[in-house]
N, C-alpha and C positions, 0 to 999 in steps of 0.2 A: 738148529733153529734158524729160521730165515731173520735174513735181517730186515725186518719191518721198520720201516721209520717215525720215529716220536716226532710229530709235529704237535708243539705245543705253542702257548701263546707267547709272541716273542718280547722278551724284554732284555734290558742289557744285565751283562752278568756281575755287574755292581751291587746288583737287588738287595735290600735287607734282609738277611735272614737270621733268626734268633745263634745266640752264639751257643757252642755244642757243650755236650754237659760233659763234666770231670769230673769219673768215678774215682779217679786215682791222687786227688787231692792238686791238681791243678787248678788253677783258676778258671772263672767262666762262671756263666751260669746256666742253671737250667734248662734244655730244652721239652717242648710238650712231648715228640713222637715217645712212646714209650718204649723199650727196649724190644729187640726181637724185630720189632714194626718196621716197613720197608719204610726207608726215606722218601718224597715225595721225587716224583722223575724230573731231571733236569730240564731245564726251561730254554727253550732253543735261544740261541746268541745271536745276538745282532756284531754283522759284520765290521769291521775297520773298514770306513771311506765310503766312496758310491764304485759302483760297477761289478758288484760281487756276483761270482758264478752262481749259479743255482745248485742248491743245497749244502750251501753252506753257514755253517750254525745249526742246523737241522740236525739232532739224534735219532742212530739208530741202534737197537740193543744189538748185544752181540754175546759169543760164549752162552756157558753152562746155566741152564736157568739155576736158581737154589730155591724149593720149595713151591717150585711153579712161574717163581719171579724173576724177570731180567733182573739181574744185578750190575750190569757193564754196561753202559754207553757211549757209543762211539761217535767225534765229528771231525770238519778239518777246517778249518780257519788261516786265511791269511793274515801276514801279523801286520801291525800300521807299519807305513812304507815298504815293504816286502812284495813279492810277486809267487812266490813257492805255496804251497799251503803246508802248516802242522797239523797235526793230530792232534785232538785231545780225546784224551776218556774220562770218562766218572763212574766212579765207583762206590757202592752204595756199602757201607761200613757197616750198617746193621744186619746185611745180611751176608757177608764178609768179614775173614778175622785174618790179620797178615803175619807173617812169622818171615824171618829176617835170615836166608841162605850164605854162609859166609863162603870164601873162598882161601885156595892159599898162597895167590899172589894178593889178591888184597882181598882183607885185612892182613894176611899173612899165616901162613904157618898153618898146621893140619891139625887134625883131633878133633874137629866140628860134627855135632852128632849132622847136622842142618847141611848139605854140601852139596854142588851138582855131584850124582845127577838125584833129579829127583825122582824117589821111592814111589813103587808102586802104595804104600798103604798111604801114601798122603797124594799120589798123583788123583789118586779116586773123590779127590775132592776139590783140586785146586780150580780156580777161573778162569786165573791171569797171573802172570809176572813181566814182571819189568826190571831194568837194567840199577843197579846201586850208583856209588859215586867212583869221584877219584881212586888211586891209588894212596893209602895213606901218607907216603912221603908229599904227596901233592894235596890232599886235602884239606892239612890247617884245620886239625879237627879228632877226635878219639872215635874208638870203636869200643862197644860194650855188647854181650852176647855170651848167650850159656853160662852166664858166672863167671864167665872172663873179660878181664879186664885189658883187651888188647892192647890198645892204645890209650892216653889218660885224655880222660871228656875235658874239653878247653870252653869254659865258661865264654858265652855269647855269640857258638858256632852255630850253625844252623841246623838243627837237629831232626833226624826220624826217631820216633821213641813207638818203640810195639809194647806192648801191656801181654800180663799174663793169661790175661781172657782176651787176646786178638785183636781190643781196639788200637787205633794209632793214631799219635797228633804229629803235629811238626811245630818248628819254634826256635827261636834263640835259648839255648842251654844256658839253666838258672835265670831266666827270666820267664819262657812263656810253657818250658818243660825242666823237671828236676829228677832227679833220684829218687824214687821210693822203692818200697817193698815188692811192686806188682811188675816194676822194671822188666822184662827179659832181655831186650834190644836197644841200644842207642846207637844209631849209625850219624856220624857226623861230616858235613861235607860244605866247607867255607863258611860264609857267612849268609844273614837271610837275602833272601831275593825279591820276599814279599813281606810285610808286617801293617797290620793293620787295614787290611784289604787296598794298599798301595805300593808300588813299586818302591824299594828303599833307595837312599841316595846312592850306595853302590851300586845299585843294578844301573841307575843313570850316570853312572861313571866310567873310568878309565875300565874299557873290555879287558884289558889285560889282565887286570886281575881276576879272572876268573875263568884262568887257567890259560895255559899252551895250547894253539889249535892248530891242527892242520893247515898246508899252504890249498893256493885254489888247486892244483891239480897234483900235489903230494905232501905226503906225511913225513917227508925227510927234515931232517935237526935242519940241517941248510938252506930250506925253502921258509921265507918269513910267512907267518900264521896271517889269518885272516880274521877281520872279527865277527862276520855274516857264514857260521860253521856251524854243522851239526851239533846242536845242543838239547841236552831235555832236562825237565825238573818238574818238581813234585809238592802239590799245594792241599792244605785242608780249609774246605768251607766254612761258613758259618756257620750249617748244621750236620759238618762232621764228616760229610763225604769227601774223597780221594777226588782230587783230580792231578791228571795227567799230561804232560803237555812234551809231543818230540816235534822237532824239523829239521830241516836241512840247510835254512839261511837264517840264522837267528842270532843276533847279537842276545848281550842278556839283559836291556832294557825292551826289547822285541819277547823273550821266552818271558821275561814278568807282565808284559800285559795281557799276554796270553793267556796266562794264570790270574791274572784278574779276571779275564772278560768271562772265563770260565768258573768263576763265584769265591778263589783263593782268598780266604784274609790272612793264611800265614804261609808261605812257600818255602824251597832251598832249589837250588840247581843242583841236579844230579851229574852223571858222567855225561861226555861233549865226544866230538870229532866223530868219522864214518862209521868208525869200528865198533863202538860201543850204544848207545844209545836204539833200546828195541822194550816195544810193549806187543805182549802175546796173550790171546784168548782162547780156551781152547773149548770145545762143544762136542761132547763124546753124544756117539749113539742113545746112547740111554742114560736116566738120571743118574745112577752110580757106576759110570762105565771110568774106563783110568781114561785123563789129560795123556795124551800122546801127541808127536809132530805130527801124525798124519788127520789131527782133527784140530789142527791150533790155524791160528788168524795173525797177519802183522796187522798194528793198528797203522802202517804205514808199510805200503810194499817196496820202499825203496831202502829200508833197513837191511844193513848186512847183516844181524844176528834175526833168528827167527826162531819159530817153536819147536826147532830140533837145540837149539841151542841150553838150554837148562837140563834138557835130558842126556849131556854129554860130559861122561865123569872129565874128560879133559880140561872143561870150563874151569876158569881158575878165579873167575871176580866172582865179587857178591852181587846177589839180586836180592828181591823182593817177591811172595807169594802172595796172592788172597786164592781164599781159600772158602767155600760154602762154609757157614754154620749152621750147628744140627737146631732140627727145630726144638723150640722151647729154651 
């Protein structure tokens, strides 16, 4: 599919939008779009500062139509005081359902039906994937998946939680996501980065915490870290869509307003430095053709992992899939 650009009417990505519904006994309330219904397409962003390039803020769909309908959008934005631009995408949940790939350096250990690489009978479906968190020694946080209990979920971590019908929120565990029945996924990775469509006082604090980074020009124990590194994280809007956010100079009060301006009211940071941090799209010939490297998209071409990366049993971290949903 070409990439046509959504120019829509621009407003800043603060905008009110109804809070997303919770079919799984979380809080919230109601929204109108009715289930199945595509979400409405993102509203171009207005830039941090004056002197912004041209076409930025501006969406454009990308990937696997589902049903006839863009479901991925893609832009790049530079973060306030920065000079580099990110990536962001958004990702339309309704017509997307994510299921949570484990690996066996993190979360650890093998027996995952879910694992790179990904299978042809689910590649014939997928959109996009993107990169998980830390390594659990590093993440300050549990892992939950297939009915196991990898790691134990640490109340007020920042949580991905995947549902048994493919929806997914994010949240402080036991406050803004819990434990039920319809569980399949909890992937946890420090603490939030966004809550209540604002950056939290962590994310405006000491960088260190949030995690070891690369030096400017190596990844050696003996070169001190920087705190303008490759980092990405992962936010839900007000009415329920995925957004996406990587770059290459981001402190993590820079990657949460990114996720703000981008419509986030609840985020986490995902994995950081050169090596890890990658979102892929992929657009097969035809509607039910397989997700392959040779039809995938970086949503930032300066990422070392790309869209051969998930299809490679070697992979050993966890990602993230969406995935079309069948109609009805």
């Amino acid at each position: 599919m070409g990439a046509s650009t959504l120019v829509l009417a621009s407003c800043a990505a603060s905008q009110a939008h109804s809070a997303p519904d919770k079919p799984h006994g979380q809080s919230g309330n109601q929204h109108s779009i009715a289930p199945g219904m595509p979400l409405p397409g993102p509203a171009a962003l207005v830039p941090f500062g004056s002197g912004a390039t041209a076409g930025q803020g501006a969406w454009h769909a990308v990937g696997r139509l589902v049903r006839g309908i863009p479901a991925v959008y893609e832009t790049k934005l530079v973060p306030p005081g920065g000079r580099r631009p990110a990536g962001i995408a958004w990702m339309d949940t309704h017509l997307l359902s994510a299921r949570l790939y484990s690996g066996s350096i993190s979360p650890g250990g093998r027996g995952y039906r879910y694992t790179a690489p990904i299978e042809p009978a689910q590649a014939a479906t997928v959109v996009a994937a993107f990169n998980g968190g830390f390594k659990m020694r590093d993440a300050h946080g549990g892992y939950f998946t297939e009915g196991r209990m990898v790691d134990p979920l640490r109340p007020g971590a920042a949580s991905l939680v995947i549902y048994s019908d493919g929806n997914v929120d994010i949240g402080a565990w036991g406050r803004d996501v819990t434990m039920t029945g319809q569980v399949v996924s909890v992937r946890q990775n420090l603490v939030p980065l966004v809550a209540d469509g604002q950056p939290t006082q962590a994310a405006e604090g000491n960088w260190r915490a949030w995690g070891d980074t690369c030096g400017k020009v190596s990844c050696a124990v003996s070169v001190p870290g920087i705190e303008h590194q490759w980092r990405s994280g992962l936010g839900v809007t007000g009415d329920g869509a995925l957004v996406y956010v990587t770059g290459p100079a981001l402190a993590p009060v820079q990657l949460a307003d990114l996720l703000v301006r981008a419509g986030a009211v609840r985020a986490m940071q995902l994995d950081i430095n050169p090596y890890w941090p990658v979102f892929v799209t992929y657009d097969p010939a035809t509607a039910s053709g397989l997700a392959e490297p040779s039809n995938g998209s970086k949503l930032l071409a300066s990422t070392v992992q790309g869209p051969a990366t998930f299809f490679k049993s070697a992979w050993a971290r966890d990602f993230i899939t969406l995935s079309a949903r069948p109609a009805g």
